[in-house]
Every structure is written in structure tokens, then in C-alpha cells.
TORLUM-901341 format. One record per residue (C-alpha): residue in one letter; x, z negated, y. Coordinates in nm, 2 decimals. Last residue first. Layout:
BEGIN
(r 'A', (X, Z, Y)) ...
***
This chain:
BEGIN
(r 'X', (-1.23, 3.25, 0.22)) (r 'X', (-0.91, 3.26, -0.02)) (r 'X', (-0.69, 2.91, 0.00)) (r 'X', (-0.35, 2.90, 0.08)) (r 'X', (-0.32, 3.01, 0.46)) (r 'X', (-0.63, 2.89, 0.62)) (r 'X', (-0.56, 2.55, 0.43)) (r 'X', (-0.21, 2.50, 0.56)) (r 'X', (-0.39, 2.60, 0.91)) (r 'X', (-0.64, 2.35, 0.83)) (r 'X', (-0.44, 2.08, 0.72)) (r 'X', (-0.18, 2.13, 1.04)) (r 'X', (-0.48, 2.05, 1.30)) (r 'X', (-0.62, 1.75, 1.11)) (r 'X', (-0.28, 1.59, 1.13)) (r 'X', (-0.30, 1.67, 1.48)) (r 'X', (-0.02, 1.84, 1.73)) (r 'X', (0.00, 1.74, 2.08)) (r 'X', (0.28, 1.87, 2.12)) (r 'X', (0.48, 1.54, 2.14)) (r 'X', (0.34, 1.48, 1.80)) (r 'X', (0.45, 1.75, 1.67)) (r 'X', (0.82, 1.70, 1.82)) (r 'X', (0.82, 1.35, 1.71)) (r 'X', (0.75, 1.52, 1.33)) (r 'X', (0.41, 1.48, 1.19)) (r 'X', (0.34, 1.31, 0.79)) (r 'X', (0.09, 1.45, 0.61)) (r 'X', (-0.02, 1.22, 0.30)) (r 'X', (-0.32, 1.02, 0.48)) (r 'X', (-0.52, 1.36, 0.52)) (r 'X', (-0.45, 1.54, 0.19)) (r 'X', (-0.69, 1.35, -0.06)) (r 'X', (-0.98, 1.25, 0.26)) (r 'X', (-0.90, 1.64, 0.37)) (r 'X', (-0.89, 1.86, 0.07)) (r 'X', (-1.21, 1.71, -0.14)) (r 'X', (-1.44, 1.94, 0.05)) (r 'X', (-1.24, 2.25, 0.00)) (r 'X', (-1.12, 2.22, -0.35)) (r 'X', (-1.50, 2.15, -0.42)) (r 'X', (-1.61, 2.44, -0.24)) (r 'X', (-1.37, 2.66, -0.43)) (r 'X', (-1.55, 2.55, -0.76)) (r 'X', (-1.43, 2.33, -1.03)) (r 'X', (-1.59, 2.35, -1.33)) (r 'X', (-1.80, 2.14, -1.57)) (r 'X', (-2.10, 2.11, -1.31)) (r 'X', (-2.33, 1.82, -1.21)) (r 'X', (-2.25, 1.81, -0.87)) (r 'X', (-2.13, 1.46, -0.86)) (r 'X', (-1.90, 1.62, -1.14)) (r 'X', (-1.73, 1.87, -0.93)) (r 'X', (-1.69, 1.60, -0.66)) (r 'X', (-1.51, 1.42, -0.94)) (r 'X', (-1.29, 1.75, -1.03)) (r 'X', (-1.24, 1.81, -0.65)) (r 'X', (-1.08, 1.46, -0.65)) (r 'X', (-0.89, 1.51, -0.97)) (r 'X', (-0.76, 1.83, -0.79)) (r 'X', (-0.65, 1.68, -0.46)) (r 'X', (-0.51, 1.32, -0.63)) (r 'X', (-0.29, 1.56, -0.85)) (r 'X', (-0.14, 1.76, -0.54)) (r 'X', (-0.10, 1.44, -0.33)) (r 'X', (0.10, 1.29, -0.68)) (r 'X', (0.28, 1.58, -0.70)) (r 'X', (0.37, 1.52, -0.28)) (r 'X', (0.27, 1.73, -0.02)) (r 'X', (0.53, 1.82, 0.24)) (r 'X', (0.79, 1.65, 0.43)) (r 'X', (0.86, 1.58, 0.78)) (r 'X', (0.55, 1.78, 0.90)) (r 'X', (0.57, 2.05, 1.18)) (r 'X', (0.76, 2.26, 1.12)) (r 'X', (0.61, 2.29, 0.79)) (r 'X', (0.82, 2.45, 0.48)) (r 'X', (0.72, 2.19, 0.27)) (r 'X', (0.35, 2.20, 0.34)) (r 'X', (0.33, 2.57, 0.29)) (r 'X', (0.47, 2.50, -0.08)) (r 'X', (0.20, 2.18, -0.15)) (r 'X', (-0.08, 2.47, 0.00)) (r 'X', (0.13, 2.71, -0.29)) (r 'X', (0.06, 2.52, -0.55)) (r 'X', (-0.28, 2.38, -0.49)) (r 'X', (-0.38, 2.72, -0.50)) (r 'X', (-0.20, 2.84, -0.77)) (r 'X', (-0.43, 2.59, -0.94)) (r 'X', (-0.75, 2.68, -0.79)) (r 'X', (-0.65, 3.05, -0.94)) (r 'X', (-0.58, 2.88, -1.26)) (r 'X', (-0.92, 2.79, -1.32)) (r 'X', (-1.00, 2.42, -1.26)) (r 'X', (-1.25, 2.28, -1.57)) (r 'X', (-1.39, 1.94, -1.55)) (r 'X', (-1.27, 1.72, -1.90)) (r 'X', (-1.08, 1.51, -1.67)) (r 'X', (-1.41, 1.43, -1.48)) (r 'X', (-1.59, 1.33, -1.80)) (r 'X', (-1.30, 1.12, -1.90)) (r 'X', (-1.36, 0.93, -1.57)) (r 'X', (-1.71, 0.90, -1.60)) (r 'X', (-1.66, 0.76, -1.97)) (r 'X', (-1.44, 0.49, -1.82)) (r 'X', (-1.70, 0.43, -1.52)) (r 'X', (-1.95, 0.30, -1.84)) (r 'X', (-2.20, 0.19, -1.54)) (r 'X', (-2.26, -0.20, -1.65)) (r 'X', (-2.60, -0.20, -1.84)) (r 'X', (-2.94, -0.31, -1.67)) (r 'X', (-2.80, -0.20, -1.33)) (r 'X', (-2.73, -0.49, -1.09)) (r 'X', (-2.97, -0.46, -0.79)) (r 'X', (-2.80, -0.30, -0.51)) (r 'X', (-2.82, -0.57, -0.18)) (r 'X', (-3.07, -0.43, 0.07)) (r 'X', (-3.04, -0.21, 0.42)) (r 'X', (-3.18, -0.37, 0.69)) (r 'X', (-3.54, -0.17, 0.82)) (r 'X', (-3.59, -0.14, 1.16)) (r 'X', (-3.24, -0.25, 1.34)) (r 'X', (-3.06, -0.02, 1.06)) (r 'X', (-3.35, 0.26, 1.05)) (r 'X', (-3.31, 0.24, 1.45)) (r 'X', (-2.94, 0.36, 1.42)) (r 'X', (-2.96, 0.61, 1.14)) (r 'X', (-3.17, 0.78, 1.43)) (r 'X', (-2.91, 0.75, 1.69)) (r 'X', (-2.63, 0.88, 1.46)) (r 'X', (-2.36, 0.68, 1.25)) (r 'X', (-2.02, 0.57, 1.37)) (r 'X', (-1.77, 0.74, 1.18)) (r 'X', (-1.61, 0.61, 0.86)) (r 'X', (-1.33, 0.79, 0.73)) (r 'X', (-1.24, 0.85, 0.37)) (r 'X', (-0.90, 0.81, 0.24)) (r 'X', (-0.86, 0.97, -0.08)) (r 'X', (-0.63, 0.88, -0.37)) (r 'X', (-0.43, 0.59, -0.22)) (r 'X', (-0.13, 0.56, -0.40)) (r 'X', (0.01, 0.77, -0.15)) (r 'X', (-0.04, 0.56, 0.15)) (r 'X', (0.15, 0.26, -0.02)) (r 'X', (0.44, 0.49, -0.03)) (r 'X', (0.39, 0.57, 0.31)) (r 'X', (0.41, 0.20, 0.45)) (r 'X', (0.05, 0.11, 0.60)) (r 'X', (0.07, 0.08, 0.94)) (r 'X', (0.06, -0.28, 1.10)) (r 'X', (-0.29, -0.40, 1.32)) (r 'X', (-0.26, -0.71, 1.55)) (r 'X', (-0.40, -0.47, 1.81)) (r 'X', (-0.65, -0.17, 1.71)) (r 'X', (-0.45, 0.14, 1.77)) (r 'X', (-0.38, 0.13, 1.40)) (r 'X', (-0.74, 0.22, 1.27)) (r 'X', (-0.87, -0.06, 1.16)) (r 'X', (-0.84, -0.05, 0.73)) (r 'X', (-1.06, -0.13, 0.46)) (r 'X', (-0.92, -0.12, 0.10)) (r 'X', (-1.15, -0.01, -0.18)) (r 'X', (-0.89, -0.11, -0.54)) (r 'X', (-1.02, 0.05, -0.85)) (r 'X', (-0.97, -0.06, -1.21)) (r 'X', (-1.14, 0.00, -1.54)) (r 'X', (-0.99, -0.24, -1.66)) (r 'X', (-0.92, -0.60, -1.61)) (r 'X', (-0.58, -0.63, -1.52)) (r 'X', (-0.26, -0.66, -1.71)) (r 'X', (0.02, -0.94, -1.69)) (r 'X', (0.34, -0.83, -1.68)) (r 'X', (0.61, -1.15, -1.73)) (r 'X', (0.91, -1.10, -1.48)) (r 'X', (0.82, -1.42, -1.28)) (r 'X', (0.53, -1.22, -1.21)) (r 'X', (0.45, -0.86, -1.32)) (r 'X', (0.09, -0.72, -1.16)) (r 'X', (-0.09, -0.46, -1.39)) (r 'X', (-0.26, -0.09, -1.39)) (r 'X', (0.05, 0.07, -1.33)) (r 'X', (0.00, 0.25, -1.01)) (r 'X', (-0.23, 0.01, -0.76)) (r 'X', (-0.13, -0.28, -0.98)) (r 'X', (0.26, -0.22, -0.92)) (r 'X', (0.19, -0.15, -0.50)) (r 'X', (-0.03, -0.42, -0.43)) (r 'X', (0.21, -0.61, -0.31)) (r 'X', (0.34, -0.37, -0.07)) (r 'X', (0.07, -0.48, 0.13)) (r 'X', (0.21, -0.89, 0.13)) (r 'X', (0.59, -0.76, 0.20)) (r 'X', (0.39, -0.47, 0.50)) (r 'X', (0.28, -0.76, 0.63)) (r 'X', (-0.15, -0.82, 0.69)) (r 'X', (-0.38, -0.68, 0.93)) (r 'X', (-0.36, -0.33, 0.76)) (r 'X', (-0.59, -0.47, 0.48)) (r 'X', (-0.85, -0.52, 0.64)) (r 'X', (-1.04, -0.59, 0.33)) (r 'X', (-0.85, -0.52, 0.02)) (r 'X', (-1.18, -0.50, -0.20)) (r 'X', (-1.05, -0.53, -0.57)) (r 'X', (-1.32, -0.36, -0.79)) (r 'X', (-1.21, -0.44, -1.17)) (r 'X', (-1.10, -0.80, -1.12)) (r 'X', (-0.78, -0.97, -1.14)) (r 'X', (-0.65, -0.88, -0.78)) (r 'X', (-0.81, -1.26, -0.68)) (r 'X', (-0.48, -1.40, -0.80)) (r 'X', (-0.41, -1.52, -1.19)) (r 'X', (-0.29, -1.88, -1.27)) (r 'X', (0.01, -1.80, -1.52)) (r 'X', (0.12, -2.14, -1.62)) (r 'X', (0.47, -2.29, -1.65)) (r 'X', (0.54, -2.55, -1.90)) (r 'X', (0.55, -2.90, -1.94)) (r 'X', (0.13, -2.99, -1.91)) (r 'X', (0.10, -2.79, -1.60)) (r 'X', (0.38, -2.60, -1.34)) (r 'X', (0.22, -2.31, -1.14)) (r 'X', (0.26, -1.98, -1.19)) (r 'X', (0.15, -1.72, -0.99)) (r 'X', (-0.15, -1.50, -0.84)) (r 'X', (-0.17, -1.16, -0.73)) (r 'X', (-0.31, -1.15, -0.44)) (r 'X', (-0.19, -1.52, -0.29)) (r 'X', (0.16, -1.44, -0.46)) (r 'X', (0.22, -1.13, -0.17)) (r 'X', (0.16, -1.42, 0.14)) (r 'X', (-0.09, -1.37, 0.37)) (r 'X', (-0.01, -1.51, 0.70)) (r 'X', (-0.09, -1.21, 0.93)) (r 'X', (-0.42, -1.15, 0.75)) (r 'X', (-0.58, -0.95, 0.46)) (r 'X', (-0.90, -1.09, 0.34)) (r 'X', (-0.95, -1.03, -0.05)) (r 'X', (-1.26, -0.98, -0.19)) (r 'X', (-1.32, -0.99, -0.59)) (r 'X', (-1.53, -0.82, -0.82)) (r 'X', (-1.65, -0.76, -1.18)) (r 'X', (-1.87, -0.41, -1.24)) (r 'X', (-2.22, -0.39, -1.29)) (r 'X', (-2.19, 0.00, -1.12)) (r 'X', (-2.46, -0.08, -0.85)) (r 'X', (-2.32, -0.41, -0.78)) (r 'X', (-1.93, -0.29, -0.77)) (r 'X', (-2.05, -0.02, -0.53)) (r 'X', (-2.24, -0.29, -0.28)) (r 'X', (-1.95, -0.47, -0.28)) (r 'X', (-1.73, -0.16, -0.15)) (r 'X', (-2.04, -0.03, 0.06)) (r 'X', (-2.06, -0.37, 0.24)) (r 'X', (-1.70, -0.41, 0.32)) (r 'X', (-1.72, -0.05, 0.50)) (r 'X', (-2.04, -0.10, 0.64)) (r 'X', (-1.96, 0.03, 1.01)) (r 'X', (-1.89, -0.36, 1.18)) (r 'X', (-1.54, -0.31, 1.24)) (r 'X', (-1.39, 0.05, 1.36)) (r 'X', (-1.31, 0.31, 1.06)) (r 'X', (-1.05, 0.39, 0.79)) (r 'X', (-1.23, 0.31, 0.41)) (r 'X', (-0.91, 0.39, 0.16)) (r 'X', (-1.03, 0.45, -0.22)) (r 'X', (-0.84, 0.42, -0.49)) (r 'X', (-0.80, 0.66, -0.79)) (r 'X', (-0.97, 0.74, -1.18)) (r 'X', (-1.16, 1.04, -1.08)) (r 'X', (-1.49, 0.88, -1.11)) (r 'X', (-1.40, 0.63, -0.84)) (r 'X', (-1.24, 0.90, -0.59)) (r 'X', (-1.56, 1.09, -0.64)) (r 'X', (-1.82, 0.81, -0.56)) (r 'X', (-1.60, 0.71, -0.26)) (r 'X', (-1.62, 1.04, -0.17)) (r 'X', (-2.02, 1.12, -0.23)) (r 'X', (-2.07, 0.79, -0.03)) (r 'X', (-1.87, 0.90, 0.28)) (r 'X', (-2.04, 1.21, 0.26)) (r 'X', (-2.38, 1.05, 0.22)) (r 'X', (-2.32, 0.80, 0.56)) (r 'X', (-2.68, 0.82, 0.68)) (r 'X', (-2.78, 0.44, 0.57)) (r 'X', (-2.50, 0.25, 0.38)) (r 'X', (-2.66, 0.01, 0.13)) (r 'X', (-2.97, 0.27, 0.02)) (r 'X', (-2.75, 0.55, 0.04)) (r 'X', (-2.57, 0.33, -0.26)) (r 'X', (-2.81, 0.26, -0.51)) (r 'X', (-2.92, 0.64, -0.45)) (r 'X', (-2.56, 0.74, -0.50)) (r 'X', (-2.52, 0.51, -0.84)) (r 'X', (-2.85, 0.67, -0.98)) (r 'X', (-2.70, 1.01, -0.99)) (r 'X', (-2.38, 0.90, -1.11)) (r 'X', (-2.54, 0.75, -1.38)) (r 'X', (-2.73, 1.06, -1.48)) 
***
């Protein structure tokens, strides 16, 4: 099984990390983007082009900073021969690693906005398409980190999952110092990731796991605690994300468990707190499980 082969390629890039693996894994197969949140030097960069090795896929890095400007990701036209020129930006490949991305303006993030959604950048009104499949990894510091700037919420939604990378245990530790983890070889043939993702459409939900999506995007809105609830887009990203999880377990269905696991890294980034929450201490983390306690069956 590809997917198979594509998480050993991987464990064997980021040591002890299998949950963050799995999740990026998921998020891929079930046709989103990926947001890596975690403290410099934990393998985030190296698990995105490690990914497009193992799948034998085109990529591109991009290096988010202050003085980024939205043309230098997608690209623009420059004047050749008479005419104007499209010269396309470093977004034109099918893994786009937005690295650090939170370092940059929220103009330059907003960016990738239009190729996050539709699949294609639009410059000087022409739309040019990108390479397909497509899959943007962006890394982000978490915001406490200075010269940092909070992604807009709009841009937060695109994001399908957004998985968190902790720092790994003393054991995973001494394998790192002991024994560096390699560069994936390239797969004989490129990973068919558009099959994968019409595979994980094809995964079953019965309309219990439906109802409760429904009614945890209900609870949501009536928070006091949040400013707004889950969006249709949140709700969508939740199932296809159990649906890929689904399918990293080799299953056509979706099972409770997969709901479960996918709930936090699809629903995390998407609740917003009130001041008041926040003043109570409140945590994003806390609300998610109460709305979970509430709409999901043990």
C-alpha cells in the first residue's frame, strides 16, 4: 500500500513523531493543507521535504520574512521581447513548503489565500494554474515567539489540520545524536496522491457521524465562550480528515475513533475565544473537549 510505504519513508525522517506523521499523511490524502505549529529546530521543514521525496512529488521552499513581498510567492510579469511575461513564483510546485510563515505580513500571507482554495494564483488579472496535485506545509513559531504575526482567520481556515509538533522524548533523543535520520529515497514511480484522494472520498461516514458533526458545529455556535462557531468548511475539513485517517487504517468506513482523533488538528486552529474566555483562563483545548463531550457518543 502506498500509504503504507510513505509512513515508513517518513518515521525514518522524523524519529518518534507517528501522530504527527499519520496527520500530515491524512490531511495530504484528504485533498487539504497542512499547518506544522512548534518551536525551531523539531523537523518541521525536514518532514515537509522529506514528504515530497517519499511521494516523488515537485517542490519548492519558500522563507517567509518581514520583507517578503506577495509577488515574490507567486510570481509576476516582467516586460521581455514587447510584451509582458508571466515568470511564475516558487508557489508553482505541487508541495509548497511556506516555512515560517508567520514571520512574514499578513499582505504577503494573504497571498496565498487564491492558490490555497482555488487551486491557481491570478496576476495582472490573468489566472494562471498550478501544478496539480497541490498541497501547501506551512511552518509556524508559535506567536509568543517575537517578530512573529498571527495568521488572519480566514487564512487559518484554509488550513485543513494544524498539527503540533512537541518536543520529542529522551529516548527519541539519543536515536537523533546516535543515528541522524536520512533523506527518503525517491519512490520508483511518483505516489499517484490523486488516486489517494479519490480513495479517501470514496470512505464511508454513516449518518450518525454526520449528525455528529452537525450538531458539534451547533454547540459551537451557541458557545459562550467562542466568538463564532465552526465553520462548513471546519465541518468538511473534520470529516475528510477522519476519512484519510480512515484510509491510513486501511478501512472503507469511518469509525468513531477516526472522528475522534482527526477532531483536534481539524477543529483546533478554527475556535476563536472571547476576551472574557480568555480572561478566565479558558483554553481552546478546554472548549473542544467539552463541545466533544457533548456531541459525540462514548
Amino acid at each position: 500500500m502506498p500509504l503504507a510505504q510513505l509512513r515508513q519513508s517518513l518515521s525514518n525522517v522524523l524519529y518518534g513523531q507517528e501522530e504527527v506523521v499519520d496527520t500530515l499523511l491524512a490531511t495530504a490524502v484528504a485533498g487539504g493543507h497542512a499547518l506544522l505549529e512548534g518551536l525551531p529546530g523539531l523537523g518541521k521543514t525536514q518532514l515537509a521535504r522529506g514528504f515530497a521525496a517519499a511521494s516523488g512529488l515537485s517542490y519548492n521552499r519558500i522563507q517567509f520574512t518581514p520583507d517578503l513581498l506577495p509577488a515574490d510567492v507567486t510570481g509576476t510579469d516582467v516586460w521581455q521581447d514587447g510584451r509582458f511575461e508571466f515568470r511564475p513564483g516558487p508557489l508553482f510546485a505541487q508541495v509548497v513548503l511556506a516555512d515560517e510563515i508567520n514571520r512574514a505580513t499578513p499582505k504577503t500571507q494573504s497571498a496565498l489565500l487564491e492558490a490555497m482554495q482555488e487551486g491557481a494564483v491570478t496576476v495582472s488579472g490573468v489566472r494562471h494554474p498550478l501544478p496539480q496535485p497541490f498541497m501547501v506545509i506551512a511552518t509556524q513559531n508559535p506567536i509568543e515567539l517575537e517578530g512573529t504575526y498571527p495568521l488572519p482567520e480566514a487564512q487559518l481556515d484554509r488550513f485543513t489540520a494544524k498539527i503540533e509538533v512537541l518536543p520529542p522524548p529522551p529516548a527519541v533523543w539519543r536515536r537523533i545524536l546516535s543515528e541522524p535520520p536520512a533523506e527518503p529515497e525517491p519512490p520508483a514511480e511518483p505516489v499517484e496522491l490523486a488516486r489517494l484522494r479519490r480513495a479517501a472520498g470514496a470512505v464511508r461516514a454513516a449518518s450518525s457521524a454526520l449528525e455528529a458533526i452537525v450538531n458539534l458545529a451547533q454547540l459551537a455556535s451557541e458557545s459562550p465562550h467562542l466568538r463564532f462557531g465552526v465553520s462548513p468548511r471546519g465541518a468538511q475539513a473534520w470529516l475528510a480528515l477522519a476519512r484519510g485517517f480512515a484510509l491510513l487504517a486501511d478501512r472503507s468506513y469511518v469509525e468513531w475513533a477516526d472522528l475522534r482523533r482527526a477532531a483536534r488538528p481539524a477543529l483546533i486552529h478554527r475556535l476563536f475565544l472571547t476576551e472574557e474566555a480568555r480572561f478566565e483562563g479558558v483554553s481552546e483545548a478546554d472548549v473542544l473537549a467539552g463541545l466533544l463531550a457533548r456531541a459525540m457518543p462514548e
